[in-house]
C-alpha positions as CSV (number, residue, x, y, z in Angstrom):
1,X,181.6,-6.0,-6.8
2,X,179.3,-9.3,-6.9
3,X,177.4,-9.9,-10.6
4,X,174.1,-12.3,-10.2
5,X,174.8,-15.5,-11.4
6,X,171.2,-15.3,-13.2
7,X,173.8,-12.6,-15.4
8,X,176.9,-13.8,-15.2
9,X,177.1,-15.9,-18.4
10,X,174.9,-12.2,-20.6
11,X,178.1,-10.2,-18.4
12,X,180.4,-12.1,-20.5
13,X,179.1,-11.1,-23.9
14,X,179.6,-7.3,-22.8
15,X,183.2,-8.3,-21.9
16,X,183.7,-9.5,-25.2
17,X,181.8,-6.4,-27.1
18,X,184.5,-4.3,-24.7
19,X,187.1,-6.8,-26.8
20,X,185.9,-6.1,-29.6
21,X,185.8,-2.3,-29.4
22,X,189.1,-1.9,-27.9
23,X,190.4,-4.3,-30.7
24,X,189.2,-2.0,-33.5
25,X,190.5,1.5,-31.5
26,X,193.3,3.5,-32.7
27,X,194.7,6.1,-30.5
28,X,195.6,5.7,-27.0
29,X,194.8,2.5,-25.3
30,X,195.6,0.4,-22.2
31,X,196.5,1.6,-18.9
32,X,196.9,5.0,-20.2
33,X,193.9,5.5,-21.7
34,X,192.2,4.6,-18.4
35,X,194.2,6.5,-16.4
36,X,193.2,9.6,-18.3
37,X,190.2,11.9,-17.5
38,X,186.9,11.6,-19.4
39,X,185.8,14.4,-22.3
40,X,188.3,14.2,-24.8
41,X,190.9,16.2,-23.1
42,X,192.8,13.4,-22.5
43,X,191.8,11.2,-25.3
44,X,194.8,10.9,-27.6
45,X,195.4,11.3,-31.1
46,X,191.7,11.3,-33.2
47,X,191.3,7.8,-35.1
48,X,192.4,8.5,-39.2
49,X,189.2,8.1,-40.1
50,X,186.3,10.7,-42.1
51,X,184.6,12.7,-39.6
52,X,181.2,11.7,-38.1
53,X,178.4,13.1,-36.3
54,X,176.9,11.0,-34.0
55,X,173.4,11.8,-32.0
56,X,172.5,10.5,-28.8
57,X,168.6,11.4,-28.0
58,X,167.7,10.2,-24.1
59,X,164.9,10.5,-22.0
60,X,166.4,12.1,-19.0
61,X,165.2,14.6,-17.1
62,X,166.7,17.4,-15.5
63,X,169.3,17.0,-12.8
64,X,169.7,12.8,-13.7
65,X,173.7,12.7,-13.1
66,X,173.2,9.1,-14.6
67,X,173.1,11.1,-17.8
68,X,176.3,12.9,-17.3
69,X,178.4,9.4,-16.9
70,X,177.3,8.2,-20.1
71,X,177.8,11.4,-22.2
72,X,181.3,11.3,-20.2
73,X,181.4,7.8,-22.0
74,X,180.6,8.9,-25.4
75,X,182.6,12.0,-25.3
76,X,185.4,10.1,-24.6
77,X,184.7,7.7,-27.4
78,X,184.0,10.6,-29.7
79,X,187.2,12.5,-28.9
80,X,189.2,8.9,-30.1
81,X,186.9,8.2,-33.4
82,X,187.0,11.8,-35.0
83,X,183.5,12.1,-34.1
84,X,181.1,15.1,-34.2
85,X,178.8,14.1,-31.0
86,X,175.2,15.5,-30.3
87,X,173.4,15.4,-27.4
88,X,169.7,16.0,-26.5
89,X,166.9,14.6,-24.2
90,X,163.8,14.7,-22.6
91,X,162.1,12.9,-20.4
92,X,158.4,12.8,-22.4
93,X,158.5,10.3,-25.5
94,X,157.0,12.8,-27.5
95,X,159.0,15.5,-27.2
96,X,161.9,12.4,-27.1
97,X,160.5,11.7,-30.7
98,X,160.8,15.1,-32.0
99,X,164.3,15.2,-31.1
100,X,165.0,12.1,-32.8
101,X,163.4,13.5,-36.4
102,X,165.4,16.4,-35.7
103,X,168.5,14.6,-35.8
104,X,167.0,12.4,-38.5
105,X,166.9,15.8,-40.2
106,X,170.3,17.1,-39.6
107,X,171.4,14.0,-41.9
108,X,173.3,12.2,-38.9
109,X,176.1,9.7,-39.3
110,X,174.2,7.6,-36.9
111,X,172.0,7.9,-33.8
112,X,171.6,6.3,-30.0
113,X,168.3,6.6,-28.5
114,X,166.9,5.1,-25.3
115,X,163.1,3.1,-25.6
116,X,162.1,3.9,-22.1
117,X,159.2,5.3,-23.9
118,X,159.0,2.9,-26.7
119,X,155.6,3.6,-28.1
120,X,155.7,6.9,-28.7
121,X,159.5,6.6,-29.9
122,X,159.8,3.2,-32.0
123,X,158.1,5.0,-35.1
124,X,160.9,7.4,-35.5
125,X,163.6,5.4,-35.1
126,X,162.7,2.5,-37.8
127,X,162.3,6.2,-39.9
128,X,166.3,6.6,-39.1
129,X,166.8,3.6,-40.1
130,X,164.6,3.4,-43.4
131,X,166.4,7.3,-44.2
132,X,169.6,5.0,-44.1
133,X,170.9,5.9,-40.6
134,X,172.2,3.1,-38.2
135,X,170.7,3.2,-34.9
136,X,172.0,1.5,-31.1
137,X,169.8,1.6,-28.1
138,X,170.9,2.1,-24.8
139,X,169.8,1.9,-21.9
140,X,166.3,0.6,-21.8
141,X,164.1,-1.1,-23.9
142,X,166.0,-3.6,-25.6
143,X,163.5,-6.2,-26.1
144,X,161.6,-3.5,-28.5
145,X,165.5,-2.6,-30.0
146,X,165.6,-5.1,-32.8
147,X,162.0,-4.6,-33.7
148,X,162.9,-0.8,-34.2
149,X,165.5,-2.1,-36.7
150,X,168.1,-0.7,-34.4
151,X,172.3,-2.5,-34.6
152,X,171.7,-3.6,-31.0
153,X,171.2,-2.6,-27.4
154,X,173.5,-1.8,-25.1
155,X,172.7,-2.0,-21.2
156,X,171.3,-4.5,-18.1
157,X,169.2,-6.6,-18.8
158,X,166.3,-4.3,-16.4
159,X,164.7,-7.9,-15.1
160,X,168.0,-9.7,-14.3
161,X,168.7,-6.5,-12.3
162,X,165.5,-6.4,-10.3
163,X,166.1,-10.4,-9.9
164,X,169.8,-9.8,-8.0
165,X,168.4,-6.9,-5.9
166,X,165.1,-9.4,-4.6
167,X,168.2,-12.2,-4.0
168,X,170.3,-9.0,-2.3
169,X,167.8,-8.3,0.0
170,X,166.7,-11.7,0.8
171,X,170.4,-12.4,2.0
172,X,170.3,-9.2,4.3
173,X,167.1,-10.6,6.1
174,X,164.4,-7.7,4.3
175,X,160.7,-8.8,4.8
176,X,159.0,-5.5,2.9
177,X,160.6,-3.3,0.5
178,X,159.5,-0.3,-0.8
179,X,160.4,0.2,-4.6
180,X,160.4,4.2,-5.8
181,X,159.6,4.5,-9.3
182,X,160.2,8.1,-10.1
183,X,159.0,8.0,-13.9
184,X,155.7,6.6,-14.5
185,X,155.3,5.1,-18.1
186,X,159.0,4.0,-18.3
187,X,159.1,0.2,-19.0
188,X,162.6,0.1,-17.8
189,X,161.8,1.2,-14.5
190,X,158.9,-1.5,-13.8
191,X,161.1,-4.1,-14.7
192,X,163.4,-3.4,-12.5
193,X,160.5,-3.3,-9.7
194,X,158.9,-6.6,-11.4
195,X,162.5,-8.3,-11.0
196,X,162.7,-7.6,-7.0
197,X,159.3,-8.8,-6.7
198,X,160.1,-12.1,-8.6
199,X,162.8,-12.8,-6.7
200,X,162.0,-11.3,-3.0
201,X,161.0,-13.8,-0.4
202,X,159.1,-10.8,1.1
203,X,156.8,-8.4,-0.5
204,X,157.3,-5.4,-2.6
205,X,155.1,-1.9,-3.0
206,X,155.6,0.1,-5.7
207,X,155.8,4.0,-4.9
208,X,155.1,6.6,-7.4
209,X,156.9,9.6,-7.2
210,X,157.5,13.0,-9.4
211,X,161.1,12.5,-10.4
212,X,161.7,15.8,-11.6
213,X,160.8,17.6,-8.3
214,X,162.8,15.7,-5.6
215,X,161.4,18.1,-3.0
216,X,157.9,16.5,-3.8
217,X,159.7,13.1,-4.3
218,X,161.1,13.0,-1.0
219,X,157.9,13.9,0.9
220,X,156.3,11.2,-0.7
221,X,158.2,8.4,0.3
222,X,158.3,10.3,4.3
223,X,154.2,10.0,4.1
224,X,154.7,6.0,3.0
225,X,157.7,5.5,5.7
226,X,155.3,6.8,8.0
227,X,151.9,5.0,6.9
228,X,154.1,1.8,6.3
229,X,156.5,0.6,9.8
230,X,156.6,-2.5,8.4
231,X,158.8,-1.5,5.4
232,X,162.0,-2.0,5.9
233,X,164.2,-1.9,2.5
234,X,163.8,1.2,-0.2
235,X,164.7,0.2,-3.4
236,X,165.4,3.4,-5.5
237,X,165.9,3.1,-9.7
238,X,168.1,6.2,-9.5
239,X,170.7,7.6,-7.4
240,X,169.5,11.0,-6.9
241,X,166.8,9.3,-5.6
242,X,168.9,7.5,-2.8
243,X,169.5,10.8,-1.2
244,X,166.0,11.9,-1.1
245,X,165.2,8.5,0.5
246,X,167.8,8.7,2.8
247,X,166.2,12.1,4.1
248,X,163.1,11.0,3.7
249,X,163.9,7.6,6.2
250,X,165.4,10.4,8.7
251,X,161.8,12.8,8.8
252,X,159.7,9.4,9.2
253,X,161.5,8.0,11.9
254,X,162.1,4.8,9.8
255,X,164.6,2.5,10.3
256,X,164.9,0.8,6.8
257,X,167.7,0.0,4.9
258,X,168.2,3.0,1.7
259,X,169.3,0.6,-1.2
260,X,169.5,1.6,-5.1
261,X,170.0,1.4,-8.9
262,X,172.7,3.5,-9.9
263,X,175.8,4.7,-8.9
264,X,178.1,8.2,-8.5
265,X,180.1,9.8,-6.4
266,X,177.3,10.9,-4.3
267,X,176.3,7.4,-3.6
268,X,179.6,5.7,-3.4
269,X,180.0,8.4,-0.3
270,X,176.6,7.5,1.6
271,X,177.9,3.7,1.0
272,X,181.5,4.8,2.2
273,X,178.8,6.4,5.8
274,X,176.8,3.4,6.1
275,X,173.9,5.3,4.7
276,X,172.8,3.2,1.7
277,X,172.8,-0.9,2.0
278,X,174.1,-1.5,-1.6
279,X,173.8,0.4,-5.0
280,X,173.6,-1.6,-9.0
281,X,175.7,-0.4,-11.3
282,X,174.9,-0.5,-14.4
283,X,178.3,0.6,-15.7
284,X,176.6,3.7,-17.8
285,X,180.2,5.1,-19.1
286,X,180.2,1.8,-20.8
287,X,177.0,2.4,-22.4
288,X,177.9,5.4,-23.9
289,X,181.5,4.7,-25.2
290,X,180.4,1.4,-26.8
291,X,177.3,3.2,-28.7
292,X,180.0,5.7,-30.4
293,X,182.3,3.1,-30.7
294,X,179.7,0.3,-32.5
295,X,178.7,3.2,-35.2
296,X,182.1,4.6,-35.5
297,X,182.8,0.5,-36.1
298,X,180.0,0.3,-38.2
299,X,180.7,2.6,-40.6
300,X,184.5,2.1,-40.7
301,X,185.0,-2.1,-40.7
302,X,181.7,-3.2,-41.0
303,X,181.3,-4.5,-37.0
304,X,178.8,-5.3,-34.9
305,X,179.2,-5.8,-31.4
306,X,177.3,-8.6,-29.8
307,X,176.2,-10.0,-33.4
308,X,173.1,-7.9,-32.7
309,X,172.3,-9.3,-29.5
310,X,172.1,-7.1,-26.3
311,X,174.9,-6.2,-25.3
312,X,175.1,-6.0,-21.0
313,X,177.2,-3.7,-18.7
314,X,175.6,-4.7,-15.7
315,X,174.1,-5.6,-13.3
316,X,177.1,-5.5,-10.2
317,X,175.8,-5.1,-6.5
318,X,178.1,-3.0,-4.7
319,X,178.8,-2.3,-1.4
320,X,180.9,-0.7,1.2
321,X,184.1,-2.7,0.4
322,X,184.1,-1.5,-3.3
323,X,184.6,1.8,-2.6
324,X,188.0,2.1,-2.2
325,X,188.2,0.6,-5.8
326,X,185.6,2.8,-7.0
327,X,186.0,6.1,-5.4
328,X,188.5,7.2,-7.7
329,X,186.3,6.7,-10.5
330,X,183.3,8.1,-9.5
331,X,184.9,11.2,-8.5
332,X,186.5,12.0,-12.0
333,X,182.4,11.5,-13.3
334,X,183.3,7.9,-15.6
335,X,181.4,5.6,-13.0
């Protein structure tokens, strides 16, 4: 895996929240800890400490497997810090709000929420923390996270990320890429797009295209393929949305390179094939272990990781030659 250098030195600071968190652990550590499965099941004795519950409100939608890494992530976490952990999500900031003030109402121990949405969901979380209720972003929106009141964001920086795909592509010779946004009104997402474009010798489209039905999705980018010969790098923000590029490339004819955000097992196979150029891992296990871990930290020695700054897991371009490393991972669901 190659990190941009634009993030190398922000990379460093996640290393050292990672230090931090594995400093304060109790339980199983080192090589054996890694070695064991996410969930809990393998997670060692439960730290000494009062019991916690923990709420994690996202705005995925349906079928996102990016979701399912980093509730593998906070699971595991959970499972080590005697920790009580809720999950809910959707993918509209109201309904995303709603969730929130129902876990502001359940009296939580502490709650991680995502600002993909962060006007609709910013209110609600400085309520958290006025009720008394620390609060960590993830994911997205961390330039409205300290604003919110929140401990501190954990995540890429989305920008940065966009930046090392537009360098990415410029090294593999790419003259128009196509960049597949498949959740209008998330901020993260148009970062990510605003970063290639930044960067890119070339030029960049944006495509809009209903996430939630990947049938639709996919016939979407087909019709632009089609319209569009001169495209020759997608850019998807997801990797379920790799796949549906990938099929979508096949139908038009197309002969452009299927790049994305994101990685799984799905996607470190259509690397392994030669089917995707390169993916951006975000490292969203992390994301999730380090939220449970900063509140369970919090609440028991007074921490916080980063000193409040954001806190980055990514961005790493990954290719074909990281997937022997890699496929093991991704297999067990923790990358």
């Amino acid at each position: 895996m190659r990190t941009s250098r634009r993030a190398a030195t922000l990379i460093t600071v996640a290393t050292l929240g990672l230090g931090l968190t594995v400093a304060g652990c109790s339980g199983s550590g080192g090589r054996s800890a890694e070695e064991k499965p996410a969930g809990g099941s393998g997670a060692g004795t439960a730290a000494g400490t009062p019991r916690m519950k923990i709420a994690m409100v996202t705005h995925s939608g349906e079928g996102d497997t990016f979701w399912d890494i980093v509730q593998s992530g906070a699971k595991q976490a959970a499972a080590k810090d005697n920790v009580e952990f809720l999950y809910s999500a959707n993918k509209e900031g109201k309904e995303q709000a709603q969730l929130v003030q129902a876990a502001i109402d359940q009296k939580v121990d502490g709650l991680i929420v995502t600002l993909a949405k962060p006007e609709a969901v910013k209110d609600v979380v400085a309520k958290a923390v006025k009720a008394g209720i620390p609060v960590v972003t993830i994911n997205s929106g961390a330039q409205f996270s300290r604003q919110a009141g929140a401990l501190g964001h954990i995540g890429q920086d989305e920008k940065v990320a966009g930046e090392a795909v537009g360098d990415e592509l410029d090294a593999r010779g790419r003259k128009k890429a196509l960049c597949v946004i498949h959740e209008q009104g998330n901020v993260s997402l148009e970062e990510r797009c605003a970063g290639v474009r930044k960067t890119f010798g070339g030029r960049v489209e944006n495509l809009n295209v209903e996430g939630t039905n990947m049938p639709a999705s996919t016939s979407s980018i087909e019709a632009k393929l089609q319209a569009d010969k001169d495209i020759d790098a997608i850019v998807t923000l997801g990797a379920p949305f790799a796949a549906a590029s990938v099929k979508a490339k096949e139908g038009s004819g197309s002969r452009a390179e299927v790049d994305t955000f994101d990685l799984n097992a799905e996607v470190v196979k259509r690397l392994k094939a030669s089917e995707l150029g390169f993916a951006v891992d975000q490292q969203p296990y992390l994301q999730g272990y380090l939220a449970v871990d900063e509140l369970w930290l919090k609440r028991t020695n007074g921490n916080v990781i980063g000193g409040g700054k954001p806190v980055l897991t990514g961005p790493a371009i990954v290719t074909a030659d990281d997937v022997p490393q890699l496929e093991k991972y991704t297999a067990r669901g923790t990358r």
